[in-house]
PDB file of N, CA, C and O in Angstrom:
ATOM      1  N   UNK A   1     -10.330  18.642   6.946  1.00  0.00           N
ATOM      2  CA  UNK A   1     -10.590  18.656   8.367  1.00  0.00           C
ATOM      3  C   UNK A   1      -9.322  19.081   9.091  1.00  0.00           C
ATOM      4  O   UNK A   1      -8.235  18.561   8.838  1.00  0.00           O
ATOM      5  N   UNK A   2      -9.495  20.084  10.040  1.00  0.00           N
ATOM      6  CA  UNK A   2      -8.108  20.699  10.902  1.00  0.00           C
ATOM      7  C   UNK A   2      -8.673  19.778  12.014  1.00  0.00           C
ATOM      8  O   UNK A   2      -9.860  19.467  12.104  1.00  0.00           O
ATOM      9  N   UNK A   3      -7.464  19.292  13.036  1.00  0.00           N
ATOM     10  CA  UNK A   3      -7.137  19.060  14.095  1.00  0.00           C
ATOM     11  C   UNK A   3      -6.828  19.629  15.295  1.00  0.00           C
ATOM     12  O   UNK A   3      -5.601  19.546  15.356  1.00  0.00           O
ATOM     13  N   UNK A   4      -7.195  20.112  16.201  1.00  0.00           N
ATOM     14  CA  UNK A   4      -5.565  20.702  17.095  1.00  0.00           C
ATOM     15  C   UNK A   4      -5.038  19.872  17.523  1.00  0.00           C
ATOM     16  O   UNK A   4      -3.813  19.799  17.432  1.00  0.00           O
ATOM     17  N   UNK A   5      -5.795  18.919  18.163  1.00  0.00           N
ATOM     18  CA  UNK A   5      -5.240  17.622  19.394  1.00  0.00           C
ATOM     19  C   UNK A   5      -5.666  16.489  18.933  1.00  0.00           C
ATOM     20  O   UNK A   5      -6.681  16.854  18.339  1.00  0.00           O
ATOM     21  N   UNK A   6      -5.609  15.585  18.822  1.00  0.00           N
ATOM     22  CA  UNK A   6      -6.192  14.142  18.742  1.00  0.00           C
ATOM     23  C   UNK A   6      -5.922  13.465  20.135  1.00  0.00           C
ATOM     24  O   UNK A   6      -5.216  13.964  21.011  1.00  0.00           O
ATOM     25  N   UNK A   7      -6.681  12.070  20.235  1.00  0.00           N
ATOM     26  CA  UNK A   7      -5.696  11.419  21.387  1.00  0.00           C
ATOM     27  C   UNK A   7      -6.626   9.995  20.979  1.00  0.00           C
ATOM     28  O   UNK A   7      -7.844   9.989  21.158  1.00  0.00           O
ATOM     29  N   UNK A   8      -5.893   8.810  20.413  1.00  0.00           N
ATOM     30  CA  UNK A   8      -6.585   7.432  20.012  1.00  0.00           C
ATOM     31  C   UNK A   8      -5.736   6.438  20.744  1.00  0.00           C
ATOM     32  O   UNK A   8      -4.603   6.045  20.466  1.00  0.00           O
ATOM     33  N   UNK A   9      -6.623   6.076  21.861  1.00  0.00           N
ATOM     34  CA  UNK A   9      -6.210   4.505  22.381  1.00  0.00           C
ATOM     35  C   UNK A   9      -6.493   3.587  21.521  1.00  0.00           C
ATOM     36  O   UNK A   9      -7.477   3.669  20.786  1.00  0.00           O
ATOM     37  N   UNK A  10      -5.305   2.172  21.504  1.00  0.00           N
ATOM     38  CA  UNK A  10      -4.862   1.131  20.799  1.00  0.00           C
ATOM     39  C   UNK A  10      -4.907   0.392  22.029  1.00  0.00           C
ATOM     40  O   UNK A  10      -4.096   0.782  22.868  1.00  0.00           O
ATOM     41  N   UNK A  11      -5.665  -0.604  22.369  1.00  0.00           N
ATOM     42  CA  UNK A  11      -5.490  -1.737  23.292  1.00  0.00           C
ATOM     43  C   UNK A  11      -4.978  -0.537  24.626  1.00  0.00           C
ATOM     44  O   UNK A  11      -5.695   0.442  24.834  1.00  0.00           O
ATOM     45  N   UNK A  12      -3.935  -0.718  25.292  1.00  0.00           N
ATOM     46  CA  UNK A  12      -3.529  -0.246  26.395  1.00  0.00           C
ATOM     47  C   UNK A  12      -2.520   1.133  25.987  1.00  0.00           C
ATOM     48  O   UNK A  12      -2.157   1.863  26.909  1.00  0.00           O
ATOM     49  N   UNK A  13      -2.129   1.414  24.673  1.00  0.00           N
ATOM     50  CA  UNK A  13      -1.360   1.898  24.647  1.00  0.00           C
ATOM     51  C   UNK A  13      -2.192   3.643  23.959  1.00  0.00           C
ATOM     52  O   UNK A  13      -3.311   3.657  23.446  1.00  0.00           O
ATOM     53  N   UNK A  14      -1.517   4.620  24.096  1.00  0.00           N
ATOM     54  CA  UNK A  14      -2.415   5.552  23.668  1.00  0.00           C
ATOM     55  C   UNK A  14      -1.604   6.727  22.877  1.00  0.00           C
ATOM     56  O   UNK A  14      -0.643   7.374  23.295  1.00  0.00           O
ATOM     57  N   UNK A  15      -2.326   6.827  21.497  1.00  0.00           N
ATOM     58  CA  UNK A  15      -1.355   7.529  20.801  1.00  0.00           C
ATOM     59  C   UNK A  15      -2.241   9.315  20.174  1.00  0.00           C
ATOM     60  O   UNK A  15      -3.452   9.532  20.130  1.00  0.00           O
ATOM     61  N   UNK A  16      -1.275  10.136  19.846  1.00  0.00           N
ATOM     62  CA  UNK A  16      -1.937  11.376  20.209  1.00  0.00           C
ATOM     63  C   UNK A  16      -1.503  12.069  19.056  1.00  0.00           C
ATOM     64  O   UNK A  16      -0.355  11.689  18.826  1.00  0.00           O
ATOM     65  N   UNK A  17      -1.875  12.917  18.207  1.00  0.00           N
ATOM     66  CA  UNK A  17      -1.379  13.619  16.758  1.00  0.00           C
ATOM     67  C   UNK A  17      -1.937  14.751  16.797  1.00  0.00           C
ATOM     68  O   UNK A  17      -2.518  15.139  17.810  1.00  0.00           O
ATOM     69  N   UNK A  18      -1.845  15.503  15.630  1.00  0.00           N
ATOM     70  CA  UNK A  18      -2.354  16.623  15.598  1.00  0.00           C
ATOM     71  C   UNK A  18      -2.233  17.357  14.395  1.00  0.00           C
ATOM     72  O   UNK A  18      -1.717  16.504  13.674  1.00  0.00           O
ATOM     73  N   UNK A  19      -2.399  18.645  13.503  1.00  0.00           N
ATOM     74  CA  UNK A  19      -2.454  18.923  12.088  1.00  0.00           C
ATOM     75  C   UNK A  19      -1.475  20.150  12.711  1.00  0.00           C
ATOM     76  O   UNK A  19      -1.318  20.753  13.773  1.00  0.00           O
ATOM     77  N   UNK A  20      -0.658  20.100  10.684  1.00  0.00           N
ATOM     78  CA  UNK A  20       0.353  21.065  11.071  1.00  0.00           C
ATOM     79  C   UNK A  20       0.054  22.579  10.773  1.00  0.00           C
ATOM     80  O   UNK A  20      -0.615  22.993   9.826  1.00  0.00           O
ATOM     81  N   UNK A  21       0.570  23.216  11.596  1.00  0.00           N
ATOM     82  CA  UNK A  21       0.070  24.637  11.302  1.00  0.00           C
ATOM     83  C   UNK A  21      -0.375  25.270  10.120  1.00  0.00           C
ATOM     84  O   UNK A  21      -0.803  24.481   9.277  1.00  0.00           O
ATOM     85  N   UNK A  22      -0.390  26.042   9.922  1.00  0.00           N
ATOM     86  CA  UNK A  22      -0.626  26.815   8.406  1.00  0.00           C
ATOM     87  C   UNK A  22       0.056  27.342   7.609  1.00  0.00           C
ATOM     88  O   UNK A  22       0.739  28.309   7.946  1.00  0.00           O
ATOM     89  N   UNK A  23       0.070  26.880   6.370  1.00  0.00           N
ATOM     90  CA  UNK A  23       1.917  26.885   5.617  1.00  0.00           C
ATOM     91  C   UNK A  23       3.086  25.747   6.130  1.00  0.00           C
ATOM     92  O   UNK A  23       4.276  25.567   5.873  1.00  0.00           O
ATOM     93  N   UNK A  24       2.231  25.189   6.863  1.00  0.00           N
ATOM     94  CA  UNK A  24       3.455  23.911   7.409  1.00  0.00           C
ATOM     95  C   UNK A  24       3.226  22.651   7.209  1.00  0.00           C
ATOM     96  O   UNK A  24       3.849  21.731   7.740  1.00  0.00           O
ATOM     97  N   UNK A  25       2.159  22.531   6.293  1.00  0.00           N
ATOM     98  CA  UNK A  25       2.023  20.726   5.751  1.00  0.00           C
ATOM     99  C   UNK A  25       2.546  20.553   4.907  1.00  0.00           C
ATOM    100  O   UNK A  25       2.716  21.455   4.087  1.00  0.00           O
ATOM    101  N   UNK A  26       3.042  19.300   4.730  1.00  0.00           N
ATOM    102  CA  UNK A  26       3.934  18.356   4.020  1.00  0.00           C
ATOM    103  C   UNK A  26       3.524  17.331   3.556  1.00  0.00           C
ATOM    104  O   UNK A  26       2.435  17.024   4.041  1.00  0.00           O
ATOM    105  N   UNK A  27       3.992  16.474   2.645  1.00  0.00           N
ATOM    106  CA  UNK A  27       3.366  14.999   2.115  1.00  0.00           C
ATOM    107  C   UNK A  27       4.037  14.018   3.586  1.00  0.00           C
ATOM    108  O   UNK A  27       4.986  14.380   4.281  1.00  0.00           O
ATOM    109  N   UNK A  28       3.342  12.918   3.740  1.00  0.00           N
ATOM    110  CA  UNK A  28       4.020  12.515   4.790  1.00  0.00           C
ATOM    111  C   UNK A  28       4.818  11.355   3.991  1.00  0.00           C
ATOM    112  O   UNK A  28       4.356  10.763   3.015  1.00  0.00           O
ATOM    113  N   UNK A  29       5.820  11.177   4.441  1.00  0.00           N
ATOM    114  CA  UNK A  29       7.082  10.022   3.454  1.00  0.00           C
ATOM    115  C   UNK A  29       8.484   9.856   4.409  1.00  0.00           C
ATOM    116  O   UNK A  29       8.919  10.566   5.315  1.00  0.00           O
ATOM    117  N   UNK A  30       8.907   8.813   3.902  1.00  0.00           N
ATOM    118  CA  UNK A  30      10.209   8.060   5.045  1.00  0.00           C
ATOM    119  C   UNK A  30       9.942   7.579   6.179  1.00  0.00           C
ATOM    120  O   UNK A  30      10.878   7.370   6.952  1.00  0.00           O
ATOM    121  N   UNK A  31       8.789   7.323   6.513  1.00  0.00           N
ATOM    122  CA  UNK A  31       8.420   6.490   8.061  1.00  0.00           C
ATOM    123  C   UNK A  31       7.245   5.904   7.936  1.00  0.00           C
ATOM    124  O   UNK A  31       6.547   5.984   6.924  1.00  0.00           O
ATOM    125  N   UNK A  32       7.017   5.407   8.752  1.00  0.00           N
ATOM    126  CA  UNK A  32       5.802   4.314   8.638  1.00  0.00           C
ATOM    127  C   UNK A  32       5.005   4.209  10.253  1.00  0.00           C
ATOM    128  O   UNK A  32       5.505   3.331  10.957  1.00  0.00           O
ATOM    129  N   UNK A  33       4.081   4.831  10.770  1.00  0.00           N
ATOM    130  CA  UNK A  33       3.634   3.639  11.752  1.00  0.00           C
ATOM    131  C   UNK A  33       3.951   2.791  12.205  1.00  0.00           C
ATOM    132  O   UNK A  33       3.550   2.145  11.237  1.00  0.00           O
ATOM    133  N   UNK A  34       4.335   2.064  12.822  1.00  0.00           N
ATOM    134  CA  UNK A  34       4.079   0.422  13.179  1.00  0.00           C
ATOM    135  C   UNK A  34       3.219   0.458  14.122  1.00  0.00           C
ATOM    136  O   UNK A  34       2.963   1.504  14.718  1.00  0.00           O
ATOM    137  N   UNK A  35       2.597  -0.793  14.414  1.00  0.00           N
ATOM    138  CA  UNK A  35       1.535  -1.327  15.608  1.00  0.00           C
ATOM    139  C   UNK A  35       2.199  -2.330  15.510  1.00  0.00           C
ATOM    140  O   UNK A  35       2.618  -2.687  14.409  1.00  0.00           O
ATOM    141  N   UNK A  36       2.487  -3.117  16.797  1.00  0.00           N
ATOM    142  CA  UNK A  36       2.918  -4.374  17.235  1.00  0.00           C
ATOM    143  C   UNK A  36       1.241  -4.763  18.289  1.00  0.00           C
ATOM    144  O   UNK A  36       0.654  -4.093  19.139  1.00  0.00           O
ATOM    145  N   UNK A  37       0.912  -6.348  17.596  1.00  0.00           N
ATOM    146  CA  UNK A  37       0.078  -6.492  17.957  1.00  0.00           C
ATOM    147  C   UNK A  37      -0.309  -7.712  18.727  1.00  0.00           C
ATOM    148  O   UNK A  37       0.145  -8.669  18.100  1.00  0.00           O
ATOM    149  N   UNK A  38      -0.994  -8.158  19.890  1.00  0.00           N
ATOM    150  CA  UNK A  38      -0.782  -9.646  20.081  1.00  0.00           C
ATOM    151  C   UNK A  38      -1.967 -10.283  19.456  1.00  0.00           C
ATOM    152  O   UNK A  38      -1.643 -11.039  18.540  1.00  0.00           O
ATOM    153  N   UNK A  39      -3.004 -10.220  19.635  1.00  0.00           N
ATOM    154  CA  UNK A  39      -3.822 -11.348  18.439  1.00  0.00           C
ATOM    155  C   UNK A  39      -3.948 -11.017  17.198  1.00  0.00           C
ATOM    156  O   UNK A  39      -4.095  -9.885  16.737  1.00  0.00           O
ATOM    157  N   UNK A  40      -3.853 -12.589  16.340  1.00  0.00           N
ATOM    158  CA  UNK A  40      -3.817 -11.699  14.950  1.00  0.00           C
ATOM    159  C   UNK A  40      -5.573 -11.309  14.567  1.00  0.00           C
ATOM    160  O   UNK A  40      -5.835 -10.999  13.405  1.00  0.00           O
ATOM    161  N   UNK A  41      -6.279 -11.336  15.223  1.00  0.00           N
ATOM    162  CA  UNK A  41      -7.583 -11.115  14.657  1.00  0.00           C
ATOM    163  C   UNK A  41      -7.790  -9.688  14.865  1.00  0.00           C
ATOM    164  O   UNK A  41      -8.519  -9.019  14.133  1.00  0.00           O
ATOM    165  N   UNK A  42      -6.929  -9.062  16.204  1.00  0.00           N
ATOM    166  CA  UNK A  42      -6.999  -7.965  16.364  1.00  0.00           C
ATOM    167  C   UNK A  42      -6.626  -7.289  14.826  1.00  0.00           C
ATOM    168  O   UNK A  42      -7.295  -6.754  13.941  1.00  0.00           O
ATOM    169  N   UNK A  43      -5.187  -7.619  15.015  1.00  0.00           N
ATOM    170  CA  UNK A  43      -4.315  -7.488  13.516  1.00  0.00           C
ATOM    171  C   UNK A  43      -5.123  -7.207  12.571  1.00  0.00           C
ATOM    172  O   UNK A  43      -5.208  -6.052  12.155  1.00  0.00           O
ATOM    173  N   UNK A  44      -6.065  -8.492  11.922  1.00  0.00           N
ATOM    174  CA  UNK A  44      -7.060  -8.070  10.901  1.00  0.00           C
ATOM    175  C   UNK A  44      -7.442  -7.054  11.439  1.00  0.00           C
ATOM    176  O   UNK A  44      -6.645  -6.147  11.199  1.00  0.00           O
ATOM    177  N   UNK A  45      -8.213  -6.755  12.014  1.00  0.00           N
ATOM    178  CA  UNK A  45      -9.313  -6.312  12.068  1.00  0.00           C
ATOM    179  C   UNK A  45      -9.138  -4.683  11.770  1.00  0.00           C
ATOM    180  O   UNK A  45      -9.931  -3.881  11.277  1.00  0.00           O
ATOM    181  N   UNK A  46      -7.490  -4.483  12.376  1.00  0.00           N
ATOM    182  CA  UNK A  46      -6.834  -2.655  12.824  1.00  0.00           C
ATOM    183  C   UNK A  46      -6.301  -2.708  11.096  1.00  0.00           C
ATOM    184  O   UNK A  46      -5.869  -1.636  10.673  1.00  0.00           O
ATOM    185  N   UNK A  47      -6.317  -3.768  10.215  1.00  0.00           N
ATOM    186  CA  UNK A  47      -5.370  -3.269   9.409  1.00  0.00           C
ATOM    187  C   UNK A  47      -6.331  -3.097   8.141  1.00  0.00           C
ATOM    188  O   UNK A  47      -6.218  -2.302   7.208  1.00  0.00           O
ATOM    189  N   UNK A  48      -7.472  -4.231   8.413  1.00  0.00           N
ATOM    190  CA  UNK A  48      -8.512  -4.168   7.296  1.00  0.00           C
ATOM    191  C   UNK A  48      -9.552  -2.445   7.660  1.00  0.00           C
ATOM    192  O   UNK A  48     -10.322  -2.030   6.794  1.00  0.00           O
ATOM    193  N   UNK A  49      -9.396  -1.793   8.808  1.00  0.00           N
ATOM    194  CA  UNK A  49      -9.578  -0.395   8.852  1.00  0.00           C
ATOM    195  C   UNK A  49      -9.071   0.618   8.898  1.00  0.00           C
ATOM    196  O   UNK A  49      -9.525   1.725   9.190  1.00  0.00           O
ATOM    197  N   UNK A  50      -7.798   0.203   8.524  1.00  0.00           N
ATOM    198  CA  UNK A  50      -6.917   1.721   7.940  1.00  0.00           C
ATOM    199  C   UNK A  50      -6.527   1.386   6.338  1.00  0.00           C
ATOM    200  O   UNK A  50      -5.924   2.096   5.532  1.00  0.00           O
ATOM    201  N   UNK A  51      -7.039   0.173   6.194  1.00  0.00           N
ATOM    202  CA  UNK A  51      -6.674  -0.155   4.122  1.00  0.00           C
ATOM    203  C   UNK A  51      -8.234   0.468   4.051  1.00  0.00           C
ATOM    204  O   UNK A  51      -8.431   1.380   3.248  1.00  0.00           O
ATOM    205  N   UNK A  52      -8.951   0.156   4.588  1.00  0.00           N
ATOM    206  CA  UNK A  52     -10.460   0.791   3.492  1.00  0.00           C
ATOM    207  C   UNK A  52     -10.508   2.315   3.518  1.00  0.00           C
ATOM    208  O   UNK A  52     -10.386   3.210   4.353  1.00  0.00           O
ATOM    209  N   UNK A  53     -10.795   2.162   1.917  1.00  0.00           N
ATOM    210  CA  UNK A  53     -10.127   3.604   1.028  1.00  0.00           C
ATOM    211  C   UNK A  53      -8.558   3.976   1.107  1.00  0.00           C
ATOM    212  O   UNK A  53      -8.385   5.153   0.789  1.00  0.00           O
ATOM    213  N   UNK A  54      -7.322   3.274   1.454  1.00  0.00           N
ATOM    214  CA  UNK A  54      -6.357   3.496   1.118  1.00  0.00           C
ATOM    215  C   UNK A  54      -5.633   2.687   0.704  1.00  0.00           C
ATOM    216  O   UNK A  54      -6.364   1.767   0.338  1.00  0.00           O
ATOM    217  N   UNK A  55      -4.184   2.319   0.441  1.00  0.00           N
ATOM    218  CA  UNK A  55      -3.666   1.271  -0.299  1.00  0.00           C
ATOM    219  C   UNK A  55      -2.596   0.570   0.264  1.00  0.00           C
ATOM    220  O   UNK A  55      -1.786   0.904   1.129  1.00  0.00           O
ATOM    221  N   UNK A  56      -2.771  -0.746  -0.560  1.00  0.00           N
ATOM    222  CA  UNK A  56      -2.137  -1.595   0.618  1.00  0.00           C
ATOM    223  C   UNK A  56      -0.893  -2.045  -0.519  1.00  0.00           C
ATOM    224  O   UNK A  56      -1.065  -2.504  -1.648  1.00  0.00           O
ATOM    225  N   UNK A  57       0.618  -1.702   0.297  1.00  0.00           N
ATOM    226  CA  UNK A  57       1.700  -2.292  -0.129  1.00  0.00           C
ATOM    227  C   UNK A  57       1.957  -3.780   0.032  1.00  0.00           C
ATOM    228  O   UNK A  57       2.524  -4.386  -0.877  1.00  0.00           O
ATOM    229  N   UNK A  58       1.627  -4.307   0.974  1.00  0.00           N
ATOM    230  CA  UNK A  58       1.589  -5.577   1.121  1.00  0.00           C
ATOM    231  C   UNK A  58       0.402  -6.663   1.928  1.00  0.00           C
ATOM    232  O   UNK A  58       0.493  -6.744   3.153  1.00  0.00           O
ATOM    233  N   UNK A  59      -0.516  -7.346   1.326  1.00  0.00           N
ATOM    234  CA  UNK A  59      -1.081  -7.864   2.221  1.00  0.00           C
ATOM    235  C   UNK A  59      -0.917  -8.352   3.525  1.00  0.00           C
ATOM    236  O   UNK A  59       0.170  -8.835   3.843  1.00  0.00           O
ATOM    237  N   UNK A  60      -2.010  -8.283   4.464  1.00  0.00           N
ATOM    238  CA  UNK A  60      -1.622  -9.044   5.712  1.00  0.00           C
ATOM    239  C   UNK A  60      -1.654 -10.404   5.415  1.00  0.00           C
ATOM    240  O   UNK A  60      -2.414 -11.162   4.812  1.00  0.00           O
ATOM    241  N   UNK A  61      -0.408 -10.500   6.128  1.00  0.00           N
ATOM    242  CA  UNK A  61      -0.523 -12.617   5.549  1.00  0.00           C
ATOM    243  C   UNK A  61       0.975 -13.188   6.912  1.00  0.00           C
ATOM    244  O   UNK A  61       1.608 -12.406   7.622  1.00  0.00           O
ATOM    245  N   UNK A  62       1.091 -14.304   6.878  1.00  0.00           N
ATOM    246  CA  UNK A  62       2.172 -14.899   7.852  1.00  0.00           C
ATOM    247  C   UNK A  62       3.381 -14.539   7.190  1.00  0.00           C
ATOM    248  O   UNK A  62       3.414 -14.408   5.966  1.00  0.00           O
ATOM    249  N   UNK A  63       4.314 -14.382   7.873  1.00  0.00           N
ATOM    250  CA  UNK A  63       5.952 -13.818   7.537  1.00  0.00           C
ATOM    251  C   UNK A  63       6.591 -14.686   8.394  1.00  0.00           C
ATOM    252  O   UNK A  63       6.265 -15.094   9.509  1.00  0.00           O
ATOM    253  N   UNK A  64       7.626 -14.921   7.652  1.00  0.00           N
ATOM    254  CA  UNK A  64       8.694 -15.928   8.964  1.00  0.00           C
ATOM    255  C   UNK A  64       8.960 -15.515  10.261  1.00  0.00           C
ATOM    256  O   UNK A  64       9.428 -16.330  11.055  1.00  0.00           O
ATOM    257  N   UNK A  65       8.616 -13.781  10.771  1.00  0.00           N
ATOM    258  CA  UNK A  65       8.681 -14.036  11.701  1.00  0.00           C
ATOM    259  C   UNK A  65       7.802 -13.549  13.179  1.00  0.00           C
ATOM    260  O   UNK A  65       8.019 -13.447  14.387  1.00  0.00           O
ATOM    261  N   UNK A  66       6.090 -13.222  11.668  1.00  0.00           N
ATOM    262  CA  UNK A  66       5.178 -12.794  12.361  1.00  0.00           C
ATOM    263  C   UNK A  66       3.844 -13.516  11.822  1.00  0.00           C
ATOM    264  O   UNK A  66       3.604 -13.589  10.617  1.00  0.00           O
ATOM    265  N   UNK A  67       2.962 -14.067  12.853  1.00  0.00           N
ATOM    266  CA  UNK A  67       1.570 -14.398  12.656  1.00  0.00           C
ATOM    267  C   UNK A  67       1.224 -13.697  11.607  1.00  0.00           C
ATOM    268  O   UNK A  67       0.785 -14.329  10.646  1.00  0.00           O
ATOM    269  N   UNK A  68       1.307 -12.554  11.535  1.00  0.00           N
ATOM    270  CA  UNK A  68       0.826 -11.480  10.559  1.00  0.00           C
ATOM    271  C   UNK A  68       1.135 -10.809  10.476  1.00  0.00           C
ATOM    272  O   UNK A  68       1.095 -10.098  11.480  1.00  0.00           O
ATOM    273  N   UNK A  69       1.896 -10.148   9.042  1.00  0.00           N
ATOM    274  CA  UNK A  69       2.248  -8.334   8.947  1.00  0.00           C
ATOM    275  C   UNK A  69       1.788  -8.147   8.046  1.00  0.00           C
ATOM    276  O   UNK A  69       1.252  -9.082   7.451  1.00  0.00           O
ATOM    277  N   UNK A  70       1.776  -6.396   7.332  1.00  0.00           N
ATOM    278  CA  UNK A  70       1.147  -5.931   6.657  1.00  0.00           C
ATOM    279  C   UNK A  70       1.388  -4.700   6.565  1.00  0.00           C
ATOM    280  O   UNK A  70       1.520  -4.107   7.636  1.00  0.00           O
ATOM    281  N   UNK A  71       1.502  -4.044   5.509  1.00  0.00           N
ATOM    282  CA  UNK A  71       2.391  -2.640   5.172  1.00  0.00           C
ATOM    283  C   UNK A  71       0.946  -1.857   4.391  1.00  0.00           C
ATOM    284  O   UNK A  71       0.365  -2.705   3.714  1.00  0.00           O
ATOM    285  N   UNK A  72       0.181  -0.344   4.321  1.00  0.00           N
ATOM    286  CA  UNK A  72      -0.743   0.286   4.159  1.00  0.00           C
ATOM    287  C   UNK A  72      -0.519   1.385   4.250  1.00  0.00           C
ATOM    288  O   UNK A  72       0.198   1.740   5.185  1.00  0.00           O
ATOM    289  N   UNK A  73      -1.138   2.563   3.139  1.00  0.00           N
ATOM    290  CA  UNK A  73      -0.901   3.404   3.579  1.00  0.00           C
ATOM    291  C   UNK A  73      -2.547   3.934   3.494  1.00  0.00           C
ATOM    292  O   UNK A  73      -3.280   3.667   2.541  1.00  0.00           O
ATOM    293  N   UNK A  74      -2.973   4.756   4.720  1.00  0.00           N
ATOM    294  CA  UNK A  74      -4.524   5.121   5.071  1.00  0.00           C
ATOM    295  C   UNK A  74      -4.570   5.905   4.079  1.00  0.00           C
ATOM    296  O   UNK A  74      -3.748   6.424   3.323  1.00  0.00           O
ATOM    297  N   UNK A  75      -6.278   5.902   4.276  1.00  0.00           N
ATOM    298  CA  UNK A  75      -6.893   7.028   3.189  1.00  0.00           C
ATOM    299  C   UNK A  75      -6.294   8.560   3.234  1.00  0.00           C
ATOM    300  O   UNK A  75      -6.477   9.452   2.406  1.00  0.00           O
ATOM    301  N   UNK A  76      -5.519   8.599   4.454  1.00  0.00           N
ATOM    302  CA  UNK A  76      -5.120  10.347   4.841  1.00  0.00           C
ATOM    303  C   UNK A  76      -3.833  10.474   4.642  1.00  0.00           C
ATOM    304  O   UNK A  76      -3.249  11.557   4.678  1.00  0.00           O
ATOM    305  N   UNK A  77      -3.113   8.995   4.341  1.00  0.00           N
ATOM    306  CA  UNK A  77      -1.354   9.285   3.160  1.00  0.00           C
ATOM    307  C   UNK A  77      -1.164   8.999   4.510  1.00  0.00           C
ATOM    308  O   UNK A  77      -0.243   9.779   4.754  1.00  0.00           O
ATOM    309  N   UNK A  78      -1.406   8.400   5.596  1.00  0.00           N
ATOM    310  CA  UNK A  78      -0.136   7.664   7.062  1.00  0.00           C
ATOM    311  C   UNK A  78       0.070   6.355   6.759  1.00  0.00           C
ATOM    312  O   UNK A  78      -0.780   5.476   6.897  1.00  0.00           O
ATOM    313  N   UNK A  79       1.390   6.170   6.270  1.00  0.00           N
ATOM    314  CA  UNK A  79       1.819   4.620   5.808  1.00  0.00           C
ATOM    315  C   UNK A  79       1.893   3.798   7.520  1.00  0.00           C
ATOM    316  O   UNK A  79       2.375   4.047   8.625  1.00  0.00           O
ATOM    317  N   UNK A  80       1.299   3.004   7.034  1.00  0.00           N
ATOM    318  CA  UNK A  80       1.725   1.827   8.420  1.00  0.00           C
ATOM    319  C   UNK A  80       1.890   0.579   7.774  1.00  0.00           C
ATOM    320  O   UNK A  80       1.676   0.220   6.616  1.00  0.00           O
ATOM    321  N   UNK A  81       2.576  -0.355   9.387  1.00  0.00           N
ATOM    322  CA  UNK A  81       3.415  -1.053   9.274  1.00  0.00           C
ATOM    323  C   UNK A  81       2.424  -2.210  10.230  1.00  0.00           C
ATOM    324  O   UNK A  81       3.120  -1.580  11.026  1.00  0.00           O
ATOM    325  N   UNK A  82       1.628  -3.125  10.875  1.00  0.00           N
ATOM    326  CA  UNK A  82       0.659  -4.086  11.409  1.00  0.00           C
ATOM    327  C   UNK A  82       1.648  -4.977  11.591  1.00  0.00           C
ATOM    328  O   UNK A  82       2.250  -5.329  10.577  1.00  0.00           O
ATOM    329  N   UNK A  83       1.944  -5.400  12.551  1.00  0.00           N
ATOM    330  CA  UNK A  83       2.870  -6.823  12.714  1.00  0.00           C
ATOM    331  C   UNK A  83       2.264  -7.306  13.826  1.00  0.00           C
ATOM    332  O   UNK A  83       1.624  -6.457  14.447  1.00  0.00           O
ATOM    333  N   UNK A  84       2.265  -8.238  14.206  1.00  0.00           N
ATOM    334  CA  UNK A  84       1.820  -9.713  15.189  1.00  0.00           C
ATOM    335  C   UNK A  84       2.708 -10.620  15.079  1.00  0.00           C
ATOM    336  O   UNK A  84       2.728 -11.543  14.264  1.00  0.00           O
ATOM    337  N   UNK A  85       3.891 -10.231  16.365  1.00  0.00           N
ATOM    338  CA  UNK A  85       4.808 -11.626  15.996  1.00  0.00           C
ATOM    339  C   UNK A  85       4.360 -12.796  16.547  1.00  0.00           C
ATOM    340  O   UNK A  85       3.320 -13.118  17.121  1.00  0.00           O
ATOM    341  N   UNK A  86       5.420 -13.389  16.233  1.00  0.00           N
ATOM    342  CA  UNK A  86       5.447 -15.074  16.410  1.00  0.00           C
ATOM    343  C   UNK A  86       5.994 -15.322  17.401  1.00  0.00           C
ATOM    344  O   UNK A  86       7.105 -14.791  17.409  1.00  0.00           O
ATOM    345  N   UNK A  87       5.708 -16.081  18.606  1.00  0.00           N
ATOM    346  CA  UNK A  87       6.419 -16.188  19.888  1.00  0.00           C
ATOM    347  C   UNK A  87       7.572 -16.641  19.505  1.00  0.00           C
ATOM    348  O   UNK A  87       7.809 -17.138  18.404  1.00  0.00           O
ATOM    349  N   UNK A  88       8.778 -16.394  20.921  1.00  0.00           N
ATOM    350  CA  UNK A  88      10.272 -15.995  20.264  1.00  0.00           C
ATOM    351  C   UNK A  88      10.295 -17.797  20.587  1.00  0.00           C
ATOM    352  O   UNK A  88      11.297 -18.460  20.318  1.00  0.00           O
TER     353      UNK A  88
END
């Protein structure tokens, strides 16, 4: 599937991508996504739909210093990063 534009709202925030030209794709590697999130159900919910069909480096689960994080990389090779911290 080619792209030109994308544009996907997250809660309030709105994020926008697009496919790389022709002769110009790459594996994607050295960065990650993150989503910072405030409920963790949201959390589930964004992270249990970018793991189905792709693979998950670390379960979502509590971290010392988040309700929930969680490391994935989607079915389309975009590693992300799901965190829900913990009030400071």
């Amino acid at each position: 599937m080619k792209l030109l534009h994308a544009r996907m709202p997250i809660g309030d925030t709105l994020s926008m991508g697009s496919d790389a030209p022709a002769g110009r794709l790459q594996k994607m590697q050295g960065f990650s996504v993150a989503l910072g999130i405030d409920d963790p159900a949201e959390a589930e919910r964004i992270y249990n739909a970018l793991a189905d069909g792709g693979t998950v480096q670390m379960p979502l689960a509590e971290t010392f210093w988040a309700k929930k994080f969680g490391m994935l990389t989607d079915r389309f090779g975009t590693p992300w990063m799901i965190n829900c911290e913990k009030a400071a």
